[in-house]
C-alpha positions as CSV (number, residue, x, y, z in Angstrom):
1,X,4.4,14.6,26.5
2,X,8.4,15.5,25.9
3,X,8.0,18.9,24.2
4,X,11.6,17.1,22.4
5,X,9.1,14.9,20.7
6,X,6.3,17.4,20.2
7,X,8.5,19.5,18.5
8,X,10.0,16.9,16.2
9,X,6.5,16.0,15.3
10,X,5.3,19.4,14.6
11,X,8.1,20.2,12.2
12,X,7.1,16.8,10.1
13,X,3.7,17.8,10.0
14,X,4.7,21.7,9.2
15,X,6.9,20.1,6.8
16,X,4.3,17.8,5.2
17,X,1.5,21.0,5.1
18,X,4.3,22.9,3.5
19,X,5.4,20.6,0.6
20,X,1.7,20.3,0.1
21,X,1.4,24.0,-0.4
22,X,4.5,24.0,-2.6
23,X,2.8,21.3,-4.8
24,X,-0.6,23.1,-5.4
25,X,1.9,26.4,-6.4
26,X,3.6,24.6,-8.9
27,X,0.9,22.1,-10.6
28,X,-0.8,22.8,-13.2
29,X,-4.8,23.4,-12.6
30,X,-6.2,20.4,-14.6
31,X,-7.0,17.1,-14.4
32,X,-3.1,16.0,-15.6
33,X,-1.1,17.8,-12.9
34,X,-3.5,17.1,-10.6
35,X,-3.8,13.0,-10.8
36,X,-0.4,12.7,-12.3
37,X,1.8,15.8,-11.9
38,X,2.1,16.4,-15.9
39,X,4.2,13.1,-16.2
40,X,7.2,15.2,-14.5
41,X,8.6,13.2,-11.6
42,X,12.3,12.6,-11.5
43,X,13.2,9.0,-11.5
44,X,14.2,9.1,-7.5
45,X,11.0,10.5,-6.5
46,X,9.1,8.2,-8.6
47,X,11.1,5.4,-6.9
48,X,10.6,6.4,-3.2
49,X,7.0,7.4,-4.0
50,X,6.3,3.8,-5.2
51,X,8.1,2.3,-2.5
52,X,6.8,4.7,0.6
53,X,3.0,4.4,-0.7
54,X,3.6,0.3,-0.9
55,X,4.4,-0.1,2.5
56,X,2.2,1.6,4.5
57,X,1.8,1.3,8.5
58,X,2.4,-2.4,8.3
59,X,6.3,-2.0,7.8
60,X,6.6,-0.6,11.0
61,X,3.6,-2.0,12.9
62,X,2.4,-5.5,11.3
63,X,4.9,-6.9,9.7
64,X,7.9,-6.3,13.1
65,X,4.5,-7.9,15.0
66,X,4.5,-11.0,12.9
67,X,8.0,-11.9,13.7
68,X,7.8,-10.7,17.2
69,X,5.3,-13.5,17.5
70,X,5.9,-15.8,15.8
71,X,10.0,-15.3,14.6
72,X,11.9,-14.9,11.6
73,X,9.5,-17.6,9.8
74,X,7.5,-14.6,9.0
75,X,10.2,-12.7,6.9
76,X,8.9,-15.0,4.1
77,X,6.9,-12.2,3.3
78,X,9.4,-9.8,2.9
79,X,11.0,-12.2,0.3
80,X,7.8,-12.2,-1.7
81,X,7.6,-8.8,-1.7
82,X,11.0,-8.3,-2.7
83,X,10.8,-10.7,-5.7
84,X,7.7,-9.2,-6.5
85,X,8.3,-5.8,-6.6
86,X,11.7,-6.4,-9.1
87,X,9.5,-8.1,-11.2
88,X,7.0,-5.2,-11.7
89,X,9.7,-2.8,-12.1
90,X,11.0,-5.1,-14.8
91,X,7.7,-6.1,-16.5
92,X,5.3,-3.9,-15.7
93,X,6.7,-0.2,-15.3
94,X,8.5,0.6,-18.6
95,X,5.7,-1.2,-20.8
96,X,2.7,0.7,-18.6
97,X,4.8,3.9,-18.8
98,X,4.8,4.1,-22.7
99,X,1.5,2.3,-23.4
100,X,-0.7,4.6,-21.5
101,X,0.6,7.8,-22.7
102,X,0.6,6.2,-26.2
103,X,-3.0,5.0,-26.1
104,X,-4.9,8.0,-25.6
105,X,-2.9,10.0,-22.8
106,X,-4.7,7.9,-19.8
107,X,-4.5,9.3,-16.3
108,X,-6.4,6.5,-14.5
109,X,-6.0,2.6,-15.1
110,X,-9.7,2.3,-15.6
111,X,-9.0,4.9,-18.6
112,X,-6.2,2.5,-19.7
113,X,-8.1,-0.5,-19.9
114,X,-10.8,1.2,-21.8
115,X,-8.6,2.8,-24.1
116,X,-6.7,-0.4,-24.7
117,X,-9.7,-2.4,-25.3
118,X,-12.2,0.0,-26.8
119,X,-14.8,-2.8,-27.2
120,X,-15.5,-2.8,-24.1
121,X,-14.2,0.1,-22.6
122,X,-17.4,1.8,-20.4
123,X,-18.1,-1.7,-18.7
124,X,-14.3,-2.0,-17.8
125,X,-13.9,1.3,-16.6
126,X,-17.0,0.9,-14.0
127,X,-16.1,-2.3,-12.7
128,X,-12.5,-1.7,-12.4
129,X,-13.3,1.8,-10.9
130,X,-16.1,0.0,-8.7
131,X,-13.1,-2.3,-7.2
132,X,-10.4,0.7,-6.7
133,X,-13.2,2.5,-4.6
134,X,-14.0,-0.3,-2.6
135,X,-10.5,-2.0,-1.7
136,X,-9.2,1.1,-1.2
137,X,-11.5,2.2,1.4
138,X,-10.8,-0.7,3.0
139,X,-7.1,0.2,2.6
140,X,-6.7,3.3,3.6
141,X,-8.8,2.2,7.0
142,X,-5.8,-0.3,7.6
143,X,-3.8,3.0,7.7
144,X,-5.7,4.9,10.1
145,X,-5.5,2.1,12.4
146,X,-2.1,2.4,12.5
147,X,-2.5,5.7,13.4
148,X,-4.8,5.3,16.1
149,X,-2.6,2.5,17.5
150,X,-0.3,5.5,17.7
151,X,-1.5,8.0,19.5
152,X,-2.8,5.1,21.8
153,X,-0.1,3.9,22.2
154,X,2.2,6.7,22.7
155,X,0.2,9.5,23.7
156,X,-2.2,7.8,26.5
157,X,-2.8,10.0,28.8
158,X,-1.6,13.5,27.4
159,X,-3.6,14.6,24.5
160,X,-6.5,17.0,25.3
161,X,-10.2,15.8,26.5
162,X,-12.5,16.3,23.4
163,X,-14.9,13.5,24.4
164,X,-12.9,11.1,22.0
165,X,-10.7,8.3,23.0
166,X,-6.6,8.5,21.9
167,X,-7.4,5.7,18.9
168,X,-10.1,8.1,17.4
169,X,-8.4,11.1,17.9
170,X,-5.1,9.7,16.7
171,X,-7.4,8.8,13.2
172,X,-8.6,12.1,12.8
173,X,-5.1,13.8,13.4
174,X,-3.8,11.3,10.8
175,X,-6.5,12.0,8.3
176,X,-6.4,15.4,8.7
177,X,-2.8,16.2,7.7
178,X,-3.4,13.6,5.3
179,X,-6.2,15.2,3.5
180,X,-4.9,19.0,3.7
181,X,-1.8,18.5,1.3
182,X,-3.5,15.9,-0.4
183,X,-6.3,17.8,-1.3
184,X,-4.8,21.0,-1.8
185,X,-1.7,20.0,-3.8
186,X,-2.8,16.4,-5.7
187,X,0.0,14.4,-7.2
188,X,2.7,15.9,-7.0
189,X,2.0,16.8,-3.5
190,X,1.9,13.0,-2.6
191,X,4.7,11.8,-4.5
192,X,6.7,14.5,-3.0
193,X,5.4,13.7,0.4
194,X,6.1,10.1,-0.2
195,X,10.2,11.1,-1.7
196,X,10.5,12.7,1.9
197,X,8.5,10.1,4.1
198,X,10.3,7.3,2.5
199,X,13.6,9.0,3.7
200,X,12.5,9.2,6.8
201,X,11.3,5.6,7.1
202,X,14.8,3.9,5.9
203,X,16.7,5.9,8.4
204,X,14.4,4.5,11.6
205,X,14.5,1.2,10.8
206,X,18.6,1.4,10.4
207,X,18.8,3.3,13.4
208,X,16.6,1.1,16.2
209,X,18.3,-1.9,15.3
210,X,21.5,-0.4,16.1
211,X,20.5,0.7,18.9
212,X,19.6,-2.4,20.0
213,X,22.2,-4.7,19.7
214,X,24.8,-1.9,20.0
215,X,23.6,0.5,22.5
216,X,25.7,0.8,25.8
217,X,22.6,0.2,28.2
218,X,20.5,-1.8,25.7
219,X,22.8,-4.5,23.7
220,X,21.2,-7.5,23.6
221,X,21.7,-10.7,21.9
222,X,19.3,-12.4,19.9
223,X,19.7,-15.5,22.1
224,X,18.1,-14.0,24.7
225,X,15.0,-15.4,23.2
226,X,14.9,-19.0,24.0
227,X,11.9,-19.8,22.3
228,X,13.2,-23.4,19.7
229,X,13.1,-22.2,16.5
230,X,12.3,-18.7,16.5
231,X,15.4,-17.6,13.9
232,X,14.4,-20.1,11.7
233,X,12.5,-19.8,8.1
234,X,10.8,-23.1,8.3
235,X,10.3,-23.8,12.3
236,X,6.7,-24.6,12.3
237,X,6.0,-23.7,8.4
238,X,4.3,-25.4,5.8
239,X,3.9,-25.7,2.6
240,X,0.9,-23.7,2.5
241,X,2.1,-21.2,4.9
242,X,5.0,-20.7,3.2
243,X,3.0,-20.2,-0.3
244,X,0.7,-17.8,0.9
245,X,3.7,-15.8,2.2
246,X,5.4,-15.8,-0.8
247,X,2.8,-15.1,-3.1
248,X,2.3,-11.7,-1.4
249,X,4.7,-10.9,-4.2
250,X,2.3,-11.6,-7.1
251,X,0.2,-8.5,-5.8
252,X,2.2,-5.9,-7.4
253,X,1.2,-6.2,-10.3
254,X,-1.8,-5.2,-9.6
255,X,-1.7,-2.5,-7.2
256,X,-3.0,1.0,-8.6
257,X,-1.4,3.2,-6.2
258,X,1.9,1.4,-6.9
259,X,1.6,1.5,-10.6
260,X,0.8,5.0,-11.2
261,X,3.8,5.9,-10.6
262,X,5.3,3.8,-13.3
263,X,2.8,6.3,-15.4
264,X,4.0,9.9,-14.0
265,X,7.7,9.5,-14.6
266,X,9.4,11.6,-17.0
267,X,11.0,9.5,-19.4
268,X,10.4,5.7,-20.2
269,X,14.1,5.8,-20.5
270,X,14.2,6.9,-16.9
271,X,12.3,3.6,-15.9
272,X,15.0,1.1,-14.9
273,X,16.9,4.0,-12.9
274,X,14.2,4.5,-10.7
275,X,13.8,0.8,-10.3
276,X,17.1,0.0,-8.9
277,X,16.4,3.0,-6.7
278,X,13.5,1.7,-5.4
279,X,14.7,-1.6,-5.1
280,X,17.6,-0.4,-3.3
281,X,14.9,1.7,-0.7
282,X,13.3,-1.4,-0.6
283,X,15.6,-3.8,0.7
284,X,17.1,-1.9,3.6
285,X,13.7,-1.3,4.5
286,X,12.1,-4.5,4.6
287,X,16.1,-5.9,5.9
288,X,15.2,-3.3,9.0
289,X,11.2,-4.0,10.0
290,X,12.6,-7.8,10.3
291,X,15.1,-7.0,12.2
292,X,13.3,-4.7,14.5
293,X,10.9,-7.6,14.9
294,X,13.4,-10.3,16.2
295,X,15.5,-7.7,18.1
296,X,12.6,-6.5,19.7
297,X,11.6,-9.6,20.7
298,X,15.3,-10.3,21.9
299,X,14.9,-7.1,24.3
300,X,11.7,-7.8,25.8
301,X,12.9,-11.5,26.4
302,X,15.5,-9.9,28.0
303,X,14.3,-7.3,30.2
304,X,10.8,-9.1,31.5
305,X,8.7,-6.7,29.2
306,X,5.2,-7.1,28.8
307,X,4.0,-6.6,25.2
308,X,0.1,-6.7,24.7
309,X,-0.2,-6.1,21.2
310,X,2.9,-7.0,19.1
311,X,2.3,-5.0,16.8
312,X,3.0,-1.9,18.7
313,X,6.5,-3.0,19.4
314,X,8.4,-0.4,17.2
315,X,6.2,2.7,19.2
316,X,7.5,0.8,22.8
317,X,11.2,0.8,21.8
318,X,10.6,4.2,20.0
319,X,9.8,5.1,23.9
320,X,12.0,3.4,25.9
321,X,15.2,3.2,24.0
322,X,16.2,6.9,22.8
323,X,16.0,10.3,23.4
324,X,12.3,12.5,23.4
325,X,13.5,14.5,20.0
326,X,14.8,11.2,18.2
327,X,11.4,9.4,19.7
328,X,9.3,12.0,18.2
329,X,11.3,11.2,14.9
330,X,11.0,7.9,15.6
331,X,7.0,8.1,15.7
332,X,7.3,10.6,12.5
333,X,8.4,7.8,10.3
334,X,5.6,5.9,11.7
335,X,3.3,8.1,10.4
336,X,5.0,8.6,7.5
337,X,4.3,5.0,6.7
338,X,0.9,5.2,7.2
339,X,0.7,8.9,5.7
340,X,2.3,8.0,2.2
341,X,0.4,5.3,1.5
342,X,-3.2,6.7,2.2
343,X,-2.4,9.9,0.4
344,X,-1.6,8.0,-2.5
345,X,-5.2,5.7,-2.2
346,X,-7.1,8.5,-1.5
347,X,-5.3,10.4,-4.7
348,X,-6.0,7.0,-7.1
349,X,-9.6,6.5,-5.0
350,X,-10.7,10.0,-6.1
351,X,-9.4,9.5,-10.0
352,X,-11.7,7.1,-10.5
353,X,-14.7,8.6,-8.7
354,X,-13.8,11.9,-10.9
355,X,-12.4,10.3,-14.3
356,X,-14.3,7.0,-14.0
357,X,-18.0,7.8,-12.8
358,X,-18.5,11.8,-12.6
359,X,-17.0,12.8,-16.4
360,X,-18.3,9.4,-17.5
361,X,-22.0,9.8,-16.7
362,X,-22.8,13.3,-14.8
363,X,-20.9,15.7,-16.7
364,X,-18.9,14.4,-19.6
365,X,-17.9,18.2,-20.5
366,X,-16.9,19.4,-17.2
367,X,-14.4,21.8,-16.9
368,X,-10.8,21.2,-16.0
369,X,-11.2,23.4,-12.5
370,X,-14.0,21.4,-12.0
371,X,-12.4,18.2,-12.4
372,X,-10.0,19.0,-10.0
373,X,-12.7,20.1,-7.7
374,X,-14.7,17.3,-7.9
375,X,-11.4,15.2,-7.4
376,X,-10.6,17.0,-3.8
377,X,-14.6,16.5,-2.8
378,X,-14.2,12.2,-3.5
379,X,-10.9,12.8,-1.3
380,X,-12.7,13.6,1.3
381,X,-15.4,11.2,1.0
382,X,-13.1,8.1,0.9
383,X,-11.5,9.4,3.8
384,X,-14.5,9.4,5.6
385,X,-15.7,5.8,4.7
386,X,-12.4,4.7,5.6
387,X,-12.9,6.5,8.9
388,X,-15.7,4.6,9.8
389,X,-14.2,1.5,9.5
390,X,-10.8,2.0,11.1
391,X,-13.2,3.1,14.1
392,X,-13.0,-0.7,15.6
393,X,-9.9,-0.4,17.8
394,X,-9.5,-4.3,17.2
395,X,-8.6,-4.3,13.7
396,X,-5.4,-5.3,13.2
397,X,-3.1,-3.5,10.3
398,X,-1.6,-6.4,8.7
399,X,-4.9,-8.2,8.4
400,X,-6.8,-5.8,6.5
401,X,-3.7,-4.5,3.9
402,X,-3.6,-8.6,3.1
403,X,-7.6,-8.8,2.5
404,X,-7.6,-5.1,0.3
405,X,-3.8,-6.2,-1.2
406,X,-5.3,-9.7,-2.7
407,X,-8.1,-8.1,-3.5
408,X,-6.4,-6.1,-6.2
409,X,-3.6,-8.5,-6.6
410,X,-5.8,-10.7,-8.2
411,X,-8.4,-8.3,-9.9
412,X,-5.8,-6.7,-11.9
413,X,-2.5,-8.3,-11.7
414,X,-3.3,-10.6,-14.5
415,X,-5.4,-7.9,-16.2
416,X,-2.2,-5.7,-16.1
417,X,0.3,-8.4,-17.5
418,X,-1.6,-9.6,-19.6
419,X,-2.9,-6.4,-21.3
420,X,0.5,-5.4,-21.7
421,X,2.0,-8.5,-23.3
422,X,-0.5,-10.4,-24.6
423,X,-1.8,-9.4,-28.4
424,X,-4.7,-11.6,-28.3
425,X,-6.3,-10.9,-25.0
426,X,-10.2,-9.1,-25.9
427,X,-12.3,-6.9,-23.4
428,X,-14.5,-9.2,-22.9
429,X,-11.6,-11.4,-20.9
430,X,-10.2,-8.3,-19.4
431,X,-14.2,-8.0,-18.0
432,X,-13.7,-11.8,-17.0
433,X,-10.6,-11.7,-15.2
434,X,-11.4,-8.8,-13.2
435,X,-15.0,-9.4,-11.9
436,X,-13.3,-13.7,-11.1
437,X,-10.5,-12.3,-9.4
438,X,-12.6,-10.0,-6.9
439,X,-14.7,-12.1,-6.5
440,X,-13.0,-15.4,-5.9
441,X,-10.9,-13.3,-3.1
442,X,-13.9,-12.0,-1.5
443,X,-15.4,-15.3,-1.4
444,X,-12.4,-17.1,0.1
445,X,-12.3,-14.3,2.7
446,X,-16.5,-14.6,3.4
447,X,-15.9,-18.9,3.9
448,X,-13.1,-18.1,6.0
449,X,-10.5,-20.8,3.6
450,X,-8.2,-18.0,4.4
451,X,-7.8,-18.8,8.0
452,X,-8.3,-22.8,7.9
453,X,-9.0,-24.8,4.9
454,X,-11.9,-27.5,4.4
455,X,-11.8,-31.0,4.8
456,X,-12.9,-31.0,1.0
457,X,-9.6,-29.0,0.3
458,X,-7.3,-31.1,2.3
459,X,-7.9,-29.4,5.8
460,X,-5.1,-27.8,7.5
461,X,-4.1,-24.1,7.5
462,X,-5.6,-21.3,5.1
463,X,-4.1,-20.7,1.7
464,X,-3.9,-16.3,1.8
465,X,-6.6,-15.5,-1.4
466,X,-4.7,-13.9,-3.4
467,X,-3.3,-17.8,-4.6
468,X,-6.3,-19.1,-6.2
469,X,-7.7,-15.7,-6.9
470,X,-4.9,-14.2,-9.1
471,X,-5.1,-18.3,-10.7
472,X,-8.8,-18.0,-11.1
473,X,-8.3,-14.4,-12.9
474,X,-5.8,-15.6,-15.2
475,X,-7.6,-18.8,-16.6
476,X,-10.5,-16.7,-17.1
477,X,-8.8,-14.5,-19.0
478,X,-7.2,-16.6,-21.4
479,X,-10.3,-18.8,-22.1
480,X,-12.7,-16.0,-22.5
481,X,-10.1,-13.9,-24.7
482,X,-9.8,-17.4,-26.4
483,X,-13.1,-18.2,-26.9
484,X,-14.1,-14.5,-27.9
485,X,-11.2,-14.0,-30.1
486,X,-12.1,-17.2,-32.3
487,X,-15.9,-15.9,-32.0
488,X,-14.5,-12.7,-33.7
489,X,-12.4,-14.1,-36.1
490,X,-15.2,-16.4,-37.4
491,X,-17.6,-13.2,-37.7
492,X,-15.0,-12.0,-40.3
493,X,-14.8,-14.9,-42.1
C-alpha cells in the first residue's frame, strides 16, 4: 500500500478520533447532551448530519452499481429520494422540532409517541423501540459491508496476517473507529463527524467525474457504452419498477436517525435554513453517485475492464484514475459514507435500549452518568449483532438498506405524519399502524413479492415493500384512530 494513501487515511481517522474526543470534552454528562447534544447544533451541521447519516455506503457503492449495470434507469431512485427528503424537511422537521421539546422534552421517538399519546404510551414505546433495534441492526450491517468490500477491495493483499480475511478485517477496522468516538463523545460527536464526512463525500463525487470525462489520459465519452438504452429513464422500466423506485422517497418520514436531527437543532426558526442546506448537499451528491455510475461504466467500456462486482466501481477508479494521496481521500469518503450513517444508528439504536427498555423497566431512577453509561454498553452491543451479520461477504449494500429503509418507512412514516398533523389520531392507531407496517414489509420480504410478484397479484416484477406497507400502515391508522375515537366519544356521552 502507497504510504500517499495510508497517510491520507490515517489523518481522517486521527481526525474522526479527535472530533470524537472534542465532543465528549464539551457535552454535557447526561442523558440530553449525550443522545441529542443539549438541542445545540447549528443549522449547517444539522443539515449535513441528516444528509451524511441518510446516505450511507450505498451512495458510493450501491447506488453507482445499479447504474453501472443496469444505466441511468436506475437514477429513479435518486429522484425519489430527492422529492422525499424536501418533503420531510418541509413537513416533518419544524413540526417534530417544536412538538417534542414541547411535549415533555423527549429525547427518543419512542418517548415522543408516548408522550403524545399518553394512553398508550408504554406499549408504543416497546414496540417502536423493539423495531429501531431490530432494523437498525440490520442497517448498520449494510454499512460494514461496505466496509469490508473496502479493504477487500482495495487493500488485497497488503494488510497484516491476523488469521482474518481483508472483508472481516476491513469490518472490524470500520467498527472500531466507528465505536471509539461514538461511544466516547455521543451526539454531538456524530453529528460533528457527519458535518465533516459529508464534506468530504460531496467533494469525491464532484471530483471523479471530472476526472473522467476531463482528464488528459482518461476522457471518455459516454458513448463509449453501446449498450441500446443505457442513458435512458424508461429503457426497460415498468410501471412497477419505476414505482418502487420512486417510492424510496416516502421513507423519510420515517427514518429515526434522519429525524433526530430535526429534534437537536437550535431553534425551530433555524429549521428551513438547514433544509435548503441539506437539500443543497443533497443534490450534488446524489447528481455525482449517478454520474460516477454511467461514467464508470463509460470507462470500463472503453478500456476492456473487467468489473466483478459493480458495486465496487467507485474503489476501482479511486485506484486507477488518481494519485495514492487523493486515492486514500478518495477511499476516506468512502468510509465516511458508511461511517456517518452507522454512528448515527448505533447512537438512535442505543437511545432506545437505554431510554426505551433499561429506565423503563430495570431502573426507572438511574442516574444521569449511568444513563449515559448504559447508553455506550447498547453501542457496543448493536455493533456486535450487526457484525455478525455483515460477516456474509455476499451481501450486497443496496439490498439490505432497501429491506431495513422500508422497514421503517412504513412503521413510522405514517405514524410520524400523522401524529403531527392529525388531531384525531388515538394510541391505539399509532399501535396499529406501527405493528401493520413492519409487519406487512417483513412479510412481503419472507414471500419474496419483492423480487417477483404472484400470478394472484398480476405476475411480473416485485413491487419494493415499502409501497403496500407504508399503505397498509396508514389505513390502519385512520380506521382504528376512527373506530377508537368514536368508541371514546361515546363513553363520554
Amino acid at each position: 500500500m502507497n504510504p500517499f494513501t495510508l497517510g491520507s487515511l490515517a489523518i481522517y481517522f486521527a481526525l474522526m478520533l479527535g472530533i470524537g474526543v472534542y465532543a465528549w470534552r464539551k457535552t454535557v454528562k447526561d442523558s440530553s447532551g449525550y443522545l441529542l447534544a443539549g438541542r445545540s447544533l447549528t443549522p449547517s451541521v444539522a443539515a449535513l448530519s441528516a444528509g451524511a447519516s441518510d446516505m450511507s455506503g450505498w451512495l458510493l457503492l450501491g447506488l453507482p452499481g445499479a447504474l453501472f449495470a443496469s444505466g441511468l434507469v436506475e437514477a429513479w431512485i435518486a429522484i425519489g429520494l430527492t422529492v422525499g427528503a424536501a418533503l420531510n424537511w418541509i413537513i416533518v422537521a419544524p413540526r417534530l422540532r417544536e412538538q417534542t421539546e414541547r411535549l415533555g422534552d423527549a429525547l427518543t421517538i419512542p418517548q415522543f409517541l408516548a408522550n403524545r399519546f399518553p394512553d398508550s404510551g408504554t406499549l408504543l414505546r416497546v414496540i417502536s423501540a423493539v423495531i429501531i433495534v431490530g432494523f437498525f441492526t440490520v442497517y448498520t450491517a449494510s454499512g460494514m459491508v461496505g466496509g469490508g468490500k473496502l479493504f477487500a477491495t482495495a487493500f488485497a493483499g497488503v494488510l497484516p496476517d491476523t488469521g482474518l480475511s481483508d472483508y472481516m478485517l476491513g469490518i472490524f477496522i470500520t467498527a472500531g473507529i466507528v465505536l471509539v468516538y461514538t461511544m466516547i463523545g455521543g451526539f454531538l460527536a456524530v453529528s460533528l463527524t457527519d458535518f465533516v464526512q459529508g464534506m468530504i463525500m460531496m467533494v469525491a463525487l464532484v471530483v471523479m467525474p471530472l476526472v473522467i470525462f476531463f482528464g488528459s489520459e482518461t476522457a471518455v465519452q459516454l458513448s463509449a457504452v453501446p449498450q441500446d438504452g443505457f442513458l435512458s429513464l424508461t429503457q426497460g422500466a415498468t410501471l412497477i419498477s419505476i414505482i418502487s423506485a420512486v417510492t424510496w422517497g416516502l421513507g423519510y418520514f420515517g427514518q429515526p436517525h434522519i429525524i433526530v436531527r430535526f429534534m437537536a437543532i437550535d431553534k425551530v426558526e433555524n429549521v428551513p435554513t438547514a433544509g435548503w442546506i441539506c437539500m443543497i448537499w443533497m443534490v450534488i451528491s446524489l447528481a455525482g453517485a449517478v454520474i460516477v455510475g454511467l461514467s464508470g461504466r463509460a470507462y470500463a467500456q472503453a478500456n476492456g475492464l473487467v468489473v466483478e462486482d459493480p458495486e465496487t466501481i467507485f474503489i476501482i477508479l479511486a485506484n486507477l484514475l488518481f494519485h495514492p494521496a487523493v486515492t486514500g481521500f478518495l477511499y476516506a469518503a468512502l468510509l465516511a459514507a458508511i461511517m456517518s450513517t452507522i454512528s448515527s444508528q448505533l447512537l438512535v439504536s442505543s437511545s432506545s435500549l437505554t431510554e426505551d427498555f433499561y429506565r423503563l423497566f430495570l431502573r426507572r431512577n438511574a442516574s444521569e452518568a449511568e444513563a449515559v453509561n448504559i447508553g455506550r454498553l447498547s453501542v457496543a452491543l448493536v455493533a456486535a449483532a450487526g457484525m455478525v451479520i455483515a460477516a456474509d461477504p455476499e451481501s450486497e449494500v443496496l439490498g439490505l438498506v432497501s429491506n431495513a429503509w422500508a422497514g421503517f418507512g412504513a412503521a413510522f412514516g405514517p405514524l410520524i405524519l400523522l401524529a403531527l398533523t392529525w388531531n384525531r389520531m388515538t394510541g391505539a392507531g399509532a399501535i396499529a399502524g406501527l405493528v401493520t407496517g413492519a409487519g406487512v414489509v417483513a412479510g412481503w420480504i419472507a414471500l419474496g413479492w419483492n423480487k417477483a410478484l404472484p400470478s394472484a397479484l398480476g405476475g411480473g416484477p416485485g413491487l419494493y415493500e415499502i409501497v403496500p406497507g407504508f399503505a397498509a400502515s396508514l389505513l390502519a391508522i385512520v380506521l382504528v384512530s376512527g373506530m377508537t375515537g368514536t368508541m371514546r366519544e361515546g363513553a363520554k356521552a
